[in-house]
C-alpha positions in Angstrom: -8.2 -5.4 8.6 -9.7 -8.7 9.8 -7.1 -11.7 9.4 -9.5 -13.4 7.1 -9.6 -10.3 4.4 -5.6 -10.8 4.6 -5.6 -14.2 3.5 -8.1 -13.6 1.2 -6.2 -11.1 -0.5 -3.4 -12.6 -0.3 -4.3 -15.8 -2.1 -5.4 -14.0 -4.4 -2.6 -12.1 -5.7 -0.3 -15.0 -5.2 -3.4 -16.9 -7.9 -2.8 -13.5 -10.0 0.6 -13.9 -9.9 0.9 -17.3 -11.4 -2.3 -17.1 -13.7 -3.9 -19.8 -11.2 -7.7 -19.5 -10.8 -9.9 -19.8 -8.0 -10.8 -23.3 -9.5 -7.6 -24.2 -10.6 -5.4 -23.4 -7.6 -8.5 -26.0 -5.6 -8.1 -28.6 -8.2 -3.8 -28.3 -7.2 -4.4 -27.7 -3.5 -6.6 -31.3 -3.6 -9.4 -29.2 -1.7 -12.9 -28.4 -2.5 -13.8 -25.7 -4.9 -16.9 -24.6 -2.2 -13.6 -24.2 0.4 -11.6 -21.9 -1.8 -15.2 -20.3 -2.3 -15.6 -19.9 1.4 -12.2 -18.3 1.9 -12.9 -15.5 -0.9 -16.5 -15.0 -0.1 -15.6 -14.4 3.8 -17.6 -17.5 5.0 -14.7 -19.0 6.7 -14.0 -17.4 9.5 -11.0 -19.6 10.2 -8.9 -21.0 7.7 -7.1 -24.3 9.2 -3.7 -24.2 8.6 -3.4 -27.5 6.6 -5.4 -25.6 4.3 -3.2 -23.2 4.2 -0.5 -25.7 3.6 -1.9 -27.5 0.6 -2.8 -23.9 -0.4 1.0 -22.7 -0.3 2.1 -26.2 -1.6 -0.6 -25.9 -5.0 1.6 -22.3 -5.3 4.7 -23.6 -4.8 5.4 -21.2 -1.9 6.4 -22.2 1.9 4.2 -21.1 4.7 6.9 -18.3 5.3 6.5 -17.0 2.0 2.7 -16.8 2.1 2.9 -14.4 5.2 6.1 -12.7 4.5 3.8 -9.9 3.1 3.4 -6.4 4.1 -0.3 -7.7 4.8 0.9 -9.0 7.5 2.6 -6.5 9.2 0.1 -4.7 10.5 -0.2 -5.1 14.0 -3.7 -4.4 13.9 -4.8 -7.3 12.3 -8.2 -8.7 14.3 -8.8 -12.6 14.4 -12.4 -13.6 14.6 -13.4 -16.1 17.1 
């Protein structure tokens, strides 16, 4: 699984989790709904990691939490360059 898919997927269960949509969990993360688009659509190859911040901070969650998943485990997760 590419690292990208992971986040994807991850963001959104966490959004299922907490009945957060796409649009909502942007307007809380103060980001634009075309980035959170990006993410889920697999246009952004690589998600900065302040965006994953003010991601984790619009879900209440700490960066630890967000990849303290068994997504994340696998040690054949490919980054894209």
């Amino acid at each position: 699984m590419k690292l990208e898919e992971a986040i994807t997927k991850r963001i959104l269960a966490l959004c299922d989790q907490k009945g957060i949509t796409p649009n909502k969990l942007a307007t809380l993360a103060g980001l634009p709904s075309s980035t959170i688009r990006c993410i889920f659509y697999g246009r952004s190859k690589n998600t900065g990691t302040r965006t994953l911040l003010d991601v984790c901070q619009a879900l209440d969650i700490t960066l630890f939490d967000f990849f303290n998943d068994d997504l994340f485990k696998d040690k054949g997760i490919e980054g894209t360059y």
